[in-house]
C-alpha positions, 0 to 999 in steps of 0.5 A: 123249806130245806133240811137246814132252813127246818133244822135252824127252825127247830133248834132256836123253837126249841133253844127258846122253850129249855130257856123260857123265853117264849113265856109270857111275862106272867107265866116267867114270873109265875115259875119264879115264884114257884121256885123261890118256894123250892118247888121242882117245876117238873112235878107241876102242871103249869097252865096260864089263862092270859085274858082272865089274869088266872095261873092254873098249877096242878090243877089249882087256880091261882091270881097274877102272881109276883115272885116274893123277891120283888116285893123284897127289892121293891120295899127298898124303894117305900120312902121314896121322896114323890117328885114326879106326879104321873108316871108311864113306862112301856109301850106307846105305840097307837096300839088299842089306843094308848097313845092317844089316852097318854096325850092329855098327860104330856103337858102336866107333871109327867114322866112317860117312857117309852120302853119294852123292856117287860115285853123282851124275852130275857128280861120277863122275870128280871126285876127292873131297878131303874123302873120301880125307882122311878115309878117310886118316886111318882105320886100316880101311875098310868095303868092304860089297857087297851080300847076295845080290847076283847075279853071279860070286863070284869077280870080285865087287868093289868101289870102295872097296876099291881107294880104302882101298888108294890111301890106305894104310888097309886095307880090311874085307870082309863075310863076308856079302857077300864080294868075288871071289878073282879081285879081292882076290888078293894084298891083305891085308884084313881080314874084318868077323868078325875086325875086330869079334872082336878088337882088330886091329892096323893094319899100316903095313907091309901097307897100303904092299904093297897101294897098290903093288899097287894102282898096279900093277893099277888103273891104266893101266900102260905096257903097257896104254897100249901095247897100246891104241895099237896098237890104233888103226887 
């Protein structure tokens, strides 16, 4: 590699780390949250376990966590009229086999978008309008993960069950890819099996225990800020 091919290399590697844009999607939204707290991101020692769903900030672990706003701008959407019954938004390819679990929902009442807007560099921590009133407005949110994915069965996760929840539709996990105990504990959800089985009944009373639950849990709550300040040396 010549001397310009290796300066252009470093300047955009570089360029891309000031601007965050090689974070993961749960660590952008993660140094959002922290932010919104007041925290100056350069006293902390910010560390992602992907895999397991864990933040680790000076030390401290930490779940998934969503920065307040976006429960803030997704409230706005808690009366939404429920029109659509089963809702995907993301990637559809045949990777780990997506797309042959959303096959059987193509001929019900479904809405599936094929999109990567969570997966782009720029929009990571942006909150995405367009999606969380749609996800709104359906009844059911698939949560497929991927077949055979490697990793610990029981923290197994994903961010659209945590989105489905935030805007009081109730999530679908797939059977064939199952998401962790340890992660779904104590949110009512429905299997993919059971959704297509049977005419399931949306229940306004089990989406409104898990977006308080969710609150709870994936953001940063009183004592997790407290914890992280006293952190700082």
């Amino acid at each position: 590699m010549n001397l310009y091919k290796k300066t252009r290399s470093y300047l955009i590697s570089n360029t891309k780390r000031i601007l965050g844009l090689n974070l993961l999607k749960q660590e952008a939204m993660l140094r959002l949250a922290l932010k919104e707290e007041g925290f100056s991101l350069k006293k902390l020692n910010i560390k992602i376990d992907h895999i397991n769903g864990i933040n680790i900030v000076n030390g401290i672990d930490l779940p998934i966590i969503y920065p307040k706003s976006f429960f803030n701008k997704a409230e706005v959407f808690g009366e939404t009229e429920k029109k659509i019954t089963f809702y995907f938004n993301g990637d559809m390819s045949d990777s780990g086999g997506r797309k042959e679990m959303l096959l059987p929902f193509l001929k019900r009442d479904s809405r599936l978008v094929e999109s990567d807007y969570g997966r782009s560099a720029l929009t990571k921590n942006k909150f995405n309008t367009a999606y969380y009133s749609e996800l709104a407005a359906s009844k059911f949110g698939l949560c497929p993960h991927q077949k055979n994915f490697i990793g610990n069965p029981e923290t197994m996760w994903t961010y659209r069950f945590i989105e489905c929840c935030m805007v009081y539709t109730i999530p679908v996990v797939f059977e064939d890819a199952p998401l962790g105990n340890k992660f779904t504990n104590k949110f009512n959800y429905k299997s993919d099996k059971e959704v297509l089985k049977f005419d399931i009944a949306y229940e306004k009373s089990q989406a409104i225990q898990n977006h308080d639950l969710c609150i709870e849990r994936f953001s940063l709550s009183e004592k997790y800020v407290s914890d992280i300040a006293l952190s700082i040396k």
